[in-house]
LODRENLO-95710 format. One record per atom (N, C-alpha, C): residue number from 1; residue in three letters; atom name; x, y, z. Coordinates in pm, 1 decimal. Layout:
<nodes>
  num  residu  atome      east     north        up
  NUM     ALA     CA         X         Y         Z
...
</nodes>
This chain:
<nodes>
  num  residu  atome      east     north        up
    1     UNK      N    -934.1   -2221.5     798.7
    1     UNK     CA    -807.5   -2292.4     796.6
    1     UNK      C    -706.8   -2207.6     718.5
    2     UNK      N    -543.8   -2206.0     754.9
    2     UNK     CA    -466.9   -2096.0     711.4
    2     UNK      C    -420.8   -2197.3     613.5
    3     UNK      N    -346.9   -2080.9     524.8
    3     UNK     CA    -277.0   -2182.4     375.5
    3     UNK      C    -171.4   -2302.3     489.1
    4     UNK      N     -98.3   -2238.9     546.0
    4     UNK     CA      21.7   -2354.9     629.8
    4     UNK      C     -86.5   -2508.5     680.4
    5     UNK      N    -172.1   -2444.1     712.9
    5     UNK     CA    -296.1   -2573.3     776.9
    5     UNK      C    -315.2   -2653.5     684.0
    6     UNK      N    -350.2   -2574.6     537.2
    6     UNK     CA    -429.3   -2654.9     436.1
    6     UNK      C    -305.7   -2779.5     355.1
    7     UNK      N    -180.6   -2658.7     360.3
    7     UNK     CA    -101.7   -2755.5     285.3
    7     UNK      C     -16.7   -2871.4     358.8
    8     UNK      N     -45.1   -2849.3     485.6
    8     UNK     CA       3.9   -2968.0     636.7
    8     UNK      C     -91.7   -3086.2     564.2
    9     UNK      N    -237.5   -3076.1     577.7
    9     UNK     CA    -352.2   -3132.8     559.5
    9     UNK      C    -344.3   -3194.6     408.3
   10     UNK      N    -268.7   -3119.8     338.3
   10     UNK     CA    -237.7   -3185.2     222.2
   10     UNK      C    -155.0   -3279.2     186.6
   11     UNK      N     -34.4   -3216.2     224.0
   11     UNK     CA      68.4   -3337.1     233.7
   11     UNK      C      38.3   -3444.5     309.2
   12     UNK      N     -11.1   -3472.8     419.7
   12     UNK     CA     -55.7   -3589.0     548.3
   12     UNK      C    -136.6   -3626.3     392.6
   13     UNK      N    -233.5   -3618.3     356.4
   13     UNK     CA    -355.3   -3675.8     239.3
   13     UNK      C    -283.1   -3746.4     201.8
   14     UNK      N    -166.1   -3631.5      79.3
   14     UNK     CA    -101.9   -3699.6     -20.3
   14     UNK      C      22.6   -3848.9      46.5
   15     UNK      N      59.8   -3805.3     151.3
   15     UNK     CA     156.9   -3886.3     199.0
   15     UNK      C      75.7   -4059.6     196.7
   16     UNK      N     -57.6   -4027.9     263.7
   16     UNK     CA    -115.3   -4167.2     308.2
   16     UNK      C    -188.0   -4200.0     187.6
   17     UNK      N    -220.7   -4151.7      48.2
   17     UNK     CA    -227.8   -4235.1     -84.2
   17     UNK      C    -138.6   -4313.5     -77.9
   18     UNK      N       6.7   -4246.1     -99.3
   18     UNK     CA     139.5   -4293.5    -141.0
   18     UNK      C     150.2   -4421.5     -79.6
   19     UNK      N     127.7   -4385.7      96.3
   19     UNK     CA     157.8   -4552.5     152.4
   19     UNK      C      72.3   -4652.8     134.6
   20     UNK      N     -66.0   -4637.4      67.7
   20     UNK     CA    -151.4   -4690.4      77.1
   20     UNK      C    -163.5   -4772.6    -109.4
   21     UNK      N     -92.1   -4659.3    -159.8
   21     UNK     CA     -58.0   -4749.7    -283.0
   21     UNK      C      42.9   -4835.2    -327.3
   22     UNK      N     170.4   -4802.7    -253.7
   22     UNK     CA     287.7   -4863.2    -239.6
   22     UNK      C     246.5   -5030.7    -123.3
   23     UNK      N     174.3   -5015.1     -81.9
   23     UNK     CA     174.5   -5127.1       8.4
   23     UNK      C     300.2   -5221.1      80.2
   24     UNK      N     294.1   -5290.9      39.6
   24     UNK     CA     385.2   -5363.7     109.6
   24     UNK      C     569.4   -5297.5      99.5
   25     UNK      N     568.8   -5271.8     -50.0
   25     UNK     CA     694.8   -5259.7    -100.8
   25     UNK      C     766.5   -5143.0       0.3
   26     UNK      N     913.2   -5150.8       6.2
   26     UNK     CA     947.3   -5082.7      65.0
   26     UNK      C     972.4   -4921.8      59.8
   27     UNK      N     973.4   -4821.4     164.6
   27     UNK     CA     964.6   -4676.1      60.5
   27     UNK      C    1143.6   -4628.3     -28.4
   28     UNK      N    1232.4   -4712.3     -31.5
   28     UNK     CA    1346.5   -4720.7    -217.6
   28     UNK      C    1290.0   -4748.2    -271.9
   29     UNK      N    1214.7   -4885.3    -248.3
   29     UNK     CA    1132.8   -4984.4    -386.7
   29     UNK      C    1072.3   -4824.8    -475.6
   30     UNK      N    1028.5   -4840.3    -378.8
   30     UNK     CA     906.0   -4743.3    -466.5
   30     UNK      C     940.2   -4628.2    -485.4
   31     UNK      N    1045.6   -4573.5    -439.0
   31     UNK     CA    1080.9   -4448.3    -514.1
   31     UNK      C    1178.9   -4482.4    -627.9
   32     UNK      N    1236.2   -4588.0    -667.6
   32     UNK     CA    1280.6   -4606.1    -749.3
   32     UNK      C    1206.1   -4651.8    -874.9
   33     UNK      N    1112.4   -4709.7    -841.5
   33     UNK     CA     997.0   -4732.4    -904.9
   33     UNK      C     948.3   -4617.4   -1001.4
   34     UNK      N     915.0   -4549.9    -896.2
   34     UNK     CA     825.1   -4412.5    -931.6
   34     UNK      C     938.5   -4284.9   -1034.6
   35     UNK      N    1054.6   -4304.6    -967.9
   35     UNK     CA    1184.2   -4245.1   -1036.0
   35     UNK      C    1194.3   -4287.3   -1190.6
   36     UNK      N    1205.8   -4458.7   -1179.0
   36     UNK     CA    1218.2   -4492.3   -1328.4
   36     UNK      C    1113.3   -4466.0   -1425.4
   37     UNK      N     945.2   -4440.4   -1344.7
   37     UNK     CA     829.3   -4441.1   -1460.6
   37     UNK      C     811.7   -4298.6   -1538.3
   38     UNK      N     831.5   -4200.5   -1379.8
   38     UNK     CA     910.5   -4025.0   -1470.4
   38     UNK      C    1029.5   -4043.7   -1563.9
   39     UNK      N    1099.4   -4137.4   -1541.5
   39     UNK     CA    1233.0   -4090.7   -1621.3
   39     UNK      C    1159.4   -4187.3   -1775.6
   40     UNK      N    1136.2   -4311.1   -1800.8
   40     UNK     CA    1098.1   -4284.8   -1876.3
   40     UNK      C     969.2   -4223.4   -1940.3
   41     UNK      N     922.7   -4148.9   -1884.5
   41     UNK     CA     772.5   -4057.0   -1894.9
   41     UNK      C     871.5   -3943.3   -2010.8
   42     UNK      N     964.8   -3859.2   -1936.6
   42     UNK     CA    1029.6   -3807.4   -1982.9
   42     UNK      C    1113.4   -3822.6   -2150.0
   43     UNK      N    1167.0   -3914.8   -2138.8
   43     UNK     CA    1238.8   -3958.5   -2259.9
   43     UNK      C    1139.9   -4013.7   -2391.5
   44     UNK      N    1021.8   -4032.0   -2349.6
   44     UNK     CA     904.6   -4085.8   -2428.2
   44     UNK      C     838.9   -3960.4   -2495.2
   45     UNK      N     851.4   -3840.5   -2354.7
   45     UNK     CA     794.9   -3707.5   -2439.7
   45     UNK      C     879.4   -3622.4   -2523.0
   46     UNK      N    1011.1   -3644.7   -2508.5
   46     UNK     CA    1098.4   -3568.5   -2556.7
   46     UNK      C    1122.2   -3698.9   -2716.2
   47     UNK      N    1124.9   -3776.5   -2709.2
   47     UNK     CA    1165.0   -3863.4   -2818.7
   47     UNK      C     996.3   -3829.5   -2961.5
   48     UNK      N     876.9   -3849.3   -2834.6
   48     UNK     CA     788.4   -3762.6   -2930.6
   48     UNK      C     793.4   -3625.0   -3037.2
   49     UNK      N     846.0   -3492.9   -2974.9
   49     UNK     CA     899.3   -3399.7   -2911.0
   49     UNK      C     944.3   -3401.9   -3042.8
   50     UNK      N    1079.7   -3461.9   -3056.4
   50     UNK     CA    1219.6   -3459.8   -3118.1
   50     UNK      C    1152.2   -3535.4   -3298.2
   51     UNK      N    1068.1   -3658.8   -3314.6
   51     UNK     CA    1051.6   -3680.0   -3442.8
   51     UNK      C     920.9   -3576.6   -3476.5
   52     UNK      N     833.0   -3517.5   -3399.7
   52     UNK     CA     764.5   -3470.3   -3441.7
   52     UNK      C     784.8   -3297.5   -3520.3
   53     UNK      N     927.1   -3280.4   -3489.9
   53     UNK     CA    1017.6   -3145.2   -3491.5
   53     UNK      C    1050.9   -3199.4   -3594.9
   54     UNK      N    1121.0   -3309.5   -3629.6
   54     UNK     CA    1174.3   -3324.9   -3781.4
   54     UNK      C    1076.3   -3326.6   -3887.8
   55     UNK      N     964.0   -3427.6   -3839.3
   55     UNK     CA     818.0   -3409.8   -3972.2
   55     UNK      C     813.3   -3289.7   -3982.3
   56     UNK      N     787.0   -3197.6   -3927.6
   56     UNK     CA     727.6   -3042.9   -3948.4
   56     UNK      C     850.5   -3012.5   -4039.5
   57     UNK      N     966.2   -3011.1   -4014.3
   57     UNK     CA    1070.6   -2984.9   -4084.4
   57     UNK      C    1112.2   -3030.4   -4201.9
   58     UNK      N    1026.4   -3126.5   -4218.2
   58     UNK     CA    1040.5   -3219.3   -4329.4
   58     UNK      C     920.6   -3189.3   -4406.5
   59     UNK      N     822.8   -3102.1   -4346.7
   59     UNK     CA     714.0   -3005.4   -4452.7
   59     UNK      C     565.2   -3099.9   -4399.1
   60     UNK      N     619.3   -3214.5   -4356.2
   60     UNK     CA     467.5   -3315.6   -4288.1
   60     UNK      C     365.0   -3223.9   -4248.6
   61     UNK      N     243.5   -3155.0   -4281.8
   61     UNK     CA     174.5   -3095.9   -4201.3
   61     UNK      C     102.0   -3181.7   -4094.7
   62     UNK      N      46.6   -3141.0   -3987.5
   62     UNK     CA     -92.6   -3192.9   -3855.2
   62     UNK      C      28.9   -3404.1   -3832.7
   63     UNK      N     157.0   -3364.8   -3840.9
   63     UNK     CA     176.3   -3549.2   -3781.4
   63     UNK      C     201.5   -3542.5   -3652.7
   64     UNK      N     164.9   -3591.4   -3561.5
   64     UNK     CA     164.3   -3617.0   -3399.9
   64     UNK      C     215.0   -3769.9   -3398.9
   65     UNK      N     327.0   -3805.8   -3358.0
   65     UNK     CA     403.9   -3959.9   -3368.9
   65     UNK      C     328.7   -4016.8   -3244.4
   66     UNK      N     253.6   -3937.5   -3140.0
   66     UNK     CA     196.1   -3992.9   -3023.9
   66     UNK      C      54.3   -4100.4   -3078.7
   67     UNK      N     -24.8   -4006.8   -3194.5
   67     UNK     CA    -162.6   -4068.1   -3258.7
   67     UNK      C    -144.5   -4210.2   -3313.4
   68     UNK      N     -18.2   -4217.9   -3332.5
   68     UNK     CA      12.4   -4339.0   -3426.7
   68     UNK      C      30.7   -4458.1   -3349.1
   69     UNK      N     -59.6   -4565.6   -3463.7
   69     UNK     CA     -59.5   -4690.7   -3364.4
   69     UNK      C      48.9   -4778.5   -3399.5
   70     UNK      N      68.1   -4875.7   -3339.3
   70     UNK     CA     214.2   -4980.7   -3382.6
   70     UNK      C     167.1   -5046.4   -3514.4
   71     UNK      N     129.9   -5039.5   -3570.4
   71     UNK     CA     122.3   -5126.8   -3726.9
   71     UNK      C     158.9   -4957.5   -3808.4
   72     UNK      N     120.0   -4847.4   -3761.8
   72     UNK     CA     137.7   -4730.4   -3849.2
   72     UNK      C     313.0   -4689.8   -3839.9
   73     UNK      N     336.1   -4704.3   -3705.5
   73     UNK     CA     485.0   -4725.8   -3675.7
   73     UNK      C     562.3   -4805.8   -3715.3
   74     UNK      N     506.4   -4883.2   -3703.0
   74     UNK     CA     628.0   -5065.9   -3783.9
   74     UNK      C     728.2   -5020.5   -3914.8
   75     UNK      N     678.6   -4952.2   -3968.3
   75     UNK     CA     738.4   -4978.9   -4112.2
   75     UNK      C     797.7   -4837.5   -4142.1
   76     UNK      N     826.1   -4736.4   -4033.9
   76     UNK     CA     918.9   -4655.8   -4015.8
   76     UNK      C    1050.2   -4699.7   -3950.4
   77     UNK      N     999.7   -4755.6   -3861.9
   77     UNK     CA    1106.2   -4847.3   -3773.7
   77     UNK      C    1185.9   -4899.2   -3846.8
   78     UNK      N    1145.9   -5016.2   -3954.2
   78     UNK     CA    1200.7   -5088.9   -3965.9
   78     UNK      C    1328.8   -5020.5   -4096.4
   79     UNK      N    1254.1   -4879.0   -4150.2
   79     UNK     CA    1337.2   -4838.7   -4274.1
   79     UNK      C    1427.9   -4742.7   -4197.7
   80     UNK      N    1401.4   -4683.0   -4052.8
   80     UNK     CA    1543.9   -4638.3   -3970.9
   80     UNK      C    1601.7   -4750.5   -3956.2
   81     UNK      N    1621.9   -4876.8   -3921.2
   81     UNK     CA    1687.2   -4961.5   -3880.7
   81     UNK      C    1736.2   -5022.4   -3998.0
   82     UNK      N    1681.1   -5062.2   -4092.4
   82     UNK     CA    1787.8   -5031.9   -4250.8
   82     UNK      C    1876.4   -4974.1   -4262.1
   83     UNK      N    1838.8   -4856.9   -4308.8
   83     UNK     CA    1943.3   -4756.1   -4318.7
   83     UNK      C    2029.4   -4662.7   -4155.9
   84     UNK      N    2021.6   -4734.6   -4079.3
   84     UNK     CA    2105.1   -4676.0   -3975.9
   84     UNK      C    2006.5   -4623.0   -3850.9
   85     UNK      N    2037.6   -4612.8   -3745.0
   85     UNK     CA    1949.9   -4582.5   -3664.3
   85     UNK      C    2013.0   -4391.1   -3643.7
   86     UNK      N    2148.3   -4361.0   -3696.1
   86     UNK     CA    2182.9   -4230.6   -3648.5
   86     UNK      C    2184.8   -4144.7   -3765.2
   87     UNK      N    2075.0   -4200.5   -3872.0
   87     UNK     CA    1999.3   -4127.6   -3967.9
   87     UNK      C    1937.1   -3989.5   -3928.9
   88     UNK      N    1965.0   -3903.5   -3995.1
   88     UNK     CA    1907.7   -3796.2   -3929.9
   88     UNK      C    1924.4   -3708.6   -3814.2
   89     UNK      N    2027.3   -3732.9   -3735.3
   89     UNK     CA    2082.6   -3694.6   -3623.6
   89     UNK      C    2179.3   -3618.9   -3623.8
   90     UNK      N    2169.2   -3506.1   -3547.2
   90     UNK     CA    2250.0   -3426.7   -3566.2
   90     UNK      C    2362.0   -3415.5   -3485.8
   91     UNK      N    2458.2   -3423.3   -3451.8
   91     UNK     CA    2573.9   -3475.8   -3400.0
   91     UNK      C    2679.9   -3334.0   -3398.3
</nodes>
């Protein structure tokens, strides 16, 4: 089978997951769907990304903001939201 064959054979695969997981919904639904779960996929890694750049900067050695569970989070939250949420931001 030539690469053009394999990747025909691929896409047809990948195409009939897609319809087969989307089901009923229509194919906007679901690309909007699928649009909004990358976009925030995106903003979730970059917001990781972005406080985990300030700890290091802030001398924090080994902190990953991803490891952390919501009771370890809570009480950062709540002392950005005290003192301002555009704490630290560089503008």
């Amino acid at each position: 089978m030539s690469n053009e064959q394999q990747r025909t054979e691929l896409h047809r695969t990948i195409w009939n997951i897609a319809d087969g997981l989307r089901g009923a919904v229509g194919g906007w639904e679901f690309k909007a769907y699928v649009l909004g779960t990358l976009f925030y996929r995106f903003i979730s890694e970059n917001l990781n990304d972005y406080i985990n750049r300030l700890q290091q900067e802030a001398g924090v050695e080994g902190f990953d903001y991803a490891d952390m569970d919501d009771e370890e989070a809570a009480p950062a939250k709540a002392q950005n939201h005290q003192h301002g949420i555009r704490q630290g931001c560089r503008g």
